[in-house]
Legacy VTK file of the C-alpha trace (Angstrom):
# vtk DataFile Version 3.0
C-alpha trace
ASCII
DATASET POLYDATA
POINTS 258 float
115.589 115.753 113.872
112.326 114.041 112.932
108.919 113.734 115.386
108.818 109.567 116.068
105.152 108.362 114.672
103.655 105.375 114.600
101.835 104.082 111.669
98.038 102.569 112.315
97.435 100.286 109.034
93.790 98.885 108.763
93.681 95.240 107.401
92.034 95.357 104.186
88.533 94.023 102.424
86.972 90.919 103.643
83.538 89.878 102.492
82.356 91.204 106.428
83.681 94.326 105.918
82.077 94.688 102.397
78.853 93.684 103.943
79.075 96.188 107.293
79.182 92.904 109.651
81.060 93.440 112.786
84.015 91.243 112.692
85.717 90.774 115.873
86.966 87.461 116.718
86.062 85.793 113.911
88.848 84.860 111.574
88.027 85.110 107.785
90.859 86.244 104.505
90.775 89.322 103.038
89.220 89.351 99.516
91.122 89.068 96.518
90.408 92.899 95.945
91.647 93.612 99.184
94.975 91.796 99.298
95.569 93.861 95.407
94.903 96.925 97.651
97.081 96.132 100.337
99.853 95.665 97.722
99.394 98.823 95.884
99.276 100.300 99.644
102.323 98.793 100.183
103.975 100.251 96.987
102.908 103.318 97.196
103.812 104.130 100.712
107.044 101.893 101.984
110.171 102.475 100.778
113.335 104.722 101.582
111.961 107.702 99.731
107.898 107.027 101.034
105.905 108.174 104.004
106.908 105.198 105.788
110.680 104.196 105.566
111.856 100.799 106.480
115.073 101.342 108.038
113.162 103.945 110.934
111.378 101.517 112.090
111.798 100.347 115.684
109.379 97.824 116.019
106.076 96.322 114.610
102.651 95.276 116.351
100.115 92.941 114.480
97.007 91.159 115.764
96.628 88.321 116.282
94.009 87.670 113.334
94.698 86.244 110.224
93.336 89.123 108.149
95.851 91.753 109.945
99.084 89.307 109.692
98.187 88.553 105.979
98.265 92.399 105.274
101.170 92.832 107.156
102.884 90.196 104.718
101.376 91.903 101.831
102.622 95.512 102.656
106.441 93.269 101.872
108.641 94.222 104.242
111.748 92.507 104.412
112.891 90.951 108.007
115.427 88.730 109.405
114.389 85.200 110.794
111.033 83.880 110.342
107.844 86.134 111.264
105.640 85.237 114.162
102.901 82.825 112.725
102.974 80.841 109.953
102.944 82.880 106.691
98.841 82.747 105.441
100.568 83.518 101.645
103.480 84.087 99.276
104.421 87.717 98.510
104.971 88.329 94.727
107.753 90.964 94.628
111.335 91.704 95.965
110.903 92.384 100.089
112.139 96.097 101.105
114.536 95.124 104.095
113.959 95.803 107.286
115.684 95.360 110.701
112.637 95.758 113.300
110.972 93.108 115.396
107.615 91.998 114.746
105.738 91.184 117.583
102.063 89.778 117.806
99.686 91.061 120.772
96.106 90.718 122.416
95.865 94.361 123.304
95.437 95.412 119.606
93.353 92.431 118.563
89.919 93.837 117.116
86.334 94.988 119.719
85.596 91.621 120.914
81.643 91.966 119.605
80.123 89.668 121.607
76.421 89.379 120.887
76.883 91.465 118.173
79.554 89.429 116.097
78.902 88.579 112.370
75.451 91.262 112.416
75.666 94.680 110.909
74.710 97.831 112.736
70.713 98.277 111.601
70.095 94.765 112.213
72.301 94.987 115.881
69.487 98.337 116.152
66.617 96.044 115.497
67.901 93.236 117.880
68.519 95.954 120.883
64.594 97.346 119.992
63.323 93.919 120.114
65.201 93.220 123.689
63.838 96.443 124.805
66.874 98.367 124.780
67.999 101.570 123.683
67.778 101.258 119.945
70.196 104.289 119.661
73.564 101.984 120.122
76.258 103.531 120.584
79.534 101.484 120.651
81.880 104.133 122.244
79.168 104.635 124.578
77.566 101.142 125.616
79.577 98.338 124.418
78.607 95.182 123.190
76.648 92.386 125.540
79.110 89.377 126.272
81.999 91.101 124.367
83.821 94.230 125.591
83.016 97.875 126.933
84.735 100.514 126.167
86.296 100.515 129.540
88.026 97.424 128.567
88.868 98.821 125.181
90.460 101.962 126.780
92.640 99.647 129.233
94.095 98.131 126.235
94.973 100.682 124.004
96.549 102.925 127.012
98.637 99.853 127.826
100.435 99.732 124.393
100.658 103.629 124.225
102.347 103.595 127.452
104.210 100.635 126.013
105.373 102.650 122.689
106.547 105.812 124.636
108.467 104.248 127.008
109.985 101.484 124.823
110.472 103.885 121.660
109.581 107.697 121.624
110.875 108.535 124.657
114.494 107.533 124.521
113.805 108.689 120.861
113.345 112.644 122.210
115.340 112.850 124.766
118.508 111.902 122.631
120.929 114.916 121.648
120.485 116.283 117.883
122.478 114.054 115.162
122.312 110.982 117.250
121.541 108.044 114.622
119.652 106.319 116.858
116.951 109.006 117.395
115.980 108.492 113.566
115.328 105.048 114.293
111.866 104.792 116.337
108.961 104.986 114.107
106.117 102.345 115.007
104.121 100.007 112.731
100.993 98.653 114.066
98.502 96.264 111.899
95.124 95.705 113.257
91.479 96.696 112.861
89.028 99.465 112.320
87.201 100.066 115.509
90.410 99.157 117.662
92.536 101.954 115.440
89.935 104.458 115.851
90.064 103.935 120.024
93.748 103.591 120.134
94.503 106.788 118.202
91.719 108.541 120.090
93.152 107.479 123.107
96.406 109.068 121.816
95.480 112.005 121.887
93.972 111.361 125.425
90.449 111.613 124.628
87.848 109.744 126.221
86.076 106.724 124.134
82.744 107.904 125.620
83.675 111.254 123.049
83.506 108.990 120.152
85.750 109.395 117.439
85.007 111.554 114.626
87.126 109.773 112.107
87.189 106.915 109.970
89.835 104.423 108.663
88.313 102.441 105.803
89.656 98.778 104.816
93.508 98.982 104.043
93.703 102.544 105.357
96.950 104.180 106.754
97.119 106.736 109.552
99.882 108.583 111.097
100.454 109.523 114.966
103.206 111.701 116.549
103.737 114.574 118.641
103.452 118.465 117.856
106.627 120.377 118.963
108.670 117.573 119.088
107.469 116.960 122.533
106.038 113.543 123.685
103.493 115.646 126.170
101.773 116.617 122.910
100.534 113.625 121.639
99.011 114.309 117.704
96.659 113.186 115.121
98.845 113.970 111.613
96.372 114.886 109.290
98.619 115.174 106.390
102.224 113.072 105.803
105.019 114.286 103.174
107.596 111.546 101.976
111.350 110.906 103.479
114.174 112.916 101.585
117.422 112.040 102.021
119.244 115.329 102.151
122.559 113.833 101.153
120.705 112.005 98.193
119.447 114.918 97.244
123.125 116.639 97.373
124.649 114.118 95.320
121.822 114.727 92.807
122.150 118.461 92.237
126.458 118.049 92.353
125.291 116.051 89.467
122.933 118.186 87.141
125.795 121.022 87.663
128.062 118.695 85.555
LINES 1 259
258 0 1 2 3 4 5 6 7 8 9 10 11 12 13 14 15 16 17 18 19 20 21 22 23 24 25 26 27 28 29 30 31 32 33 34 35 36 37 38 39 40 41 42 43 44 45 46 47 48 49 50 51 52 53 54 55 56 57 58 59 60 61 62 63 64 65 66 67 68 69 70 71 72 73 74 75 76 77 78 79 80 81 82 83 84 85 86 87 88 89 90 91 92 93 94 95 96 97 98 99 100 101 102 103 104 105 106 107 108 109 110 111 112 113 114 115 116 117 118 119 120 121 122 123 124 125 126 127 128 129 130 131 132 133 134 135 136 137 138 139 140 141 142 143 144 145 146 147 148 149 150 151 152 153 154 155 156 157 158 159 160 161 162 163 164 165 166 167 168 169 170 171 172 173 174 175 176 177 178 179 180 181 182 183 184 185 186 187 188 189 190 191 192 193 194 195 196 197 198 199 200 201 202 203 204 205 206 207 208 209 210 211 212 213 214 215 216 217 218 219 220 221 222 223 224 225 226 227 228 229 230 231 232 233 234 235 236 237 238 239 240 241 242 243 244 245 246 247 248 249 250 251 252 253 254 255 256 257
């Protein structure tokens, strides 16, 4: 029986990100590069024989920014009814359907920056030596000045996880071998780089103040589960492999025999 995960997809390029500038609540589209990325992404990895198969999927979170809902249309998921917000863009090819509910919330919305919105790291360096501050920022340690601390970040992301694992994975592991309805409780979630890095550290139940020693670039995907099929052992998956269907499979080799 397979591990539930949930799937952390960065939004992809915007002329911010390009640039370094800290992009919080400000609402700008993603380049034309990055919306071509987001479709290869979505190509390349969603489908019934991908890493991340359409008809396991138990739910979907996006934030509420523009850039994260217009990737989530991009990656072309199929859905019943009419998504959450007005649709930013058309979607070239055929939808892969899918029967989970897409739901929009605050608590993965991006760092709200504060002082530090729109400015890139060196100059937000400069601006904390001029004040007289520590120029050594830190945002997993300090925060940002009329925006959030990591405090506030942590509350957040522990909310949804507690959310997912009692909504999803739970029922999901505790169901008996063969049940259908164990298969089905994979997680999509569609936000931003900083607030992806703290959720998934906070997975694995790591302080923010440790600072995450990963990165998810523009359009990235990243995978979380459990190790030992046991939701006590929350995971980082370092490396995915595709969905076989064994049957498929069966039918396939019945068929070279002939």
């Amino acid at each position: 029986m397979a591990t539930p995960r949930v799937f952390i997809i960065r939004h992809g390029e915007t002329e911010w990100s390009l640039d370094g500038r800290h992009t919080g609540t400000t609402d700008i589209p993603l380049t034309a590069n990055g919306e071509k990325r987001v479709k290869a992404t979505g190509k390349a990895l969603i489908g019934a024989d991908r890493l991340i198969v359409p008809k396991k999927l138990a739910h979907v979170y996006v934030s509420p920014r523009k850039r994260a809902q217009r990737t989530f249309e991009l990656l072309n998921l199929g859905f019943q009814g009419p998504l959450p917000w007005g649709r930013h863009g058309e979607c070239e090819s055929k939808p892969v359907p899918c029967d989970a509910e897409v739901e929009v919330t605050e608590d993965i919305r991006e760092w709200d920056y504060g002082d530090y919105e729109g400015i890139t790291s060196p100059q937000i360096r400069q601006k904390r030596k001029e004040q007289g501050l520590d120029p050594h920022w830190d945002i997993w340690r300090d925060g940002c000045p009329g925006g959030e601390s990591p405090a506030d970040v942590n509350e957040r992301c522990d909310r949804l996880i507690e959310e997912i694992r009692e909504r999803f994975h739970a029922p999901a592991l505790n169901k008996p071998k063969g049940d259908p309805d164990a298969e089905c409780a994979d997680v999509l979630i569609v936000a931003h780089g900083h607030i992806l890095r703290a959720f998934a550290q906070r997975w694995t139940g790591l302080s923010l103040h440790e600072g995450p020693s990963f990165l998810l670039e523009a359009g990235g995907v990243g995978t979380l589960s459990y190790e030992h099929h046991n939701i006590d052992e929350p995971a980082i998956l370092l490396g995915s492999a595709f969905h076989v269907d064994f049957q498929d499979d069966d039918k396939l080799e019945k068929l070279e025999e002939v």
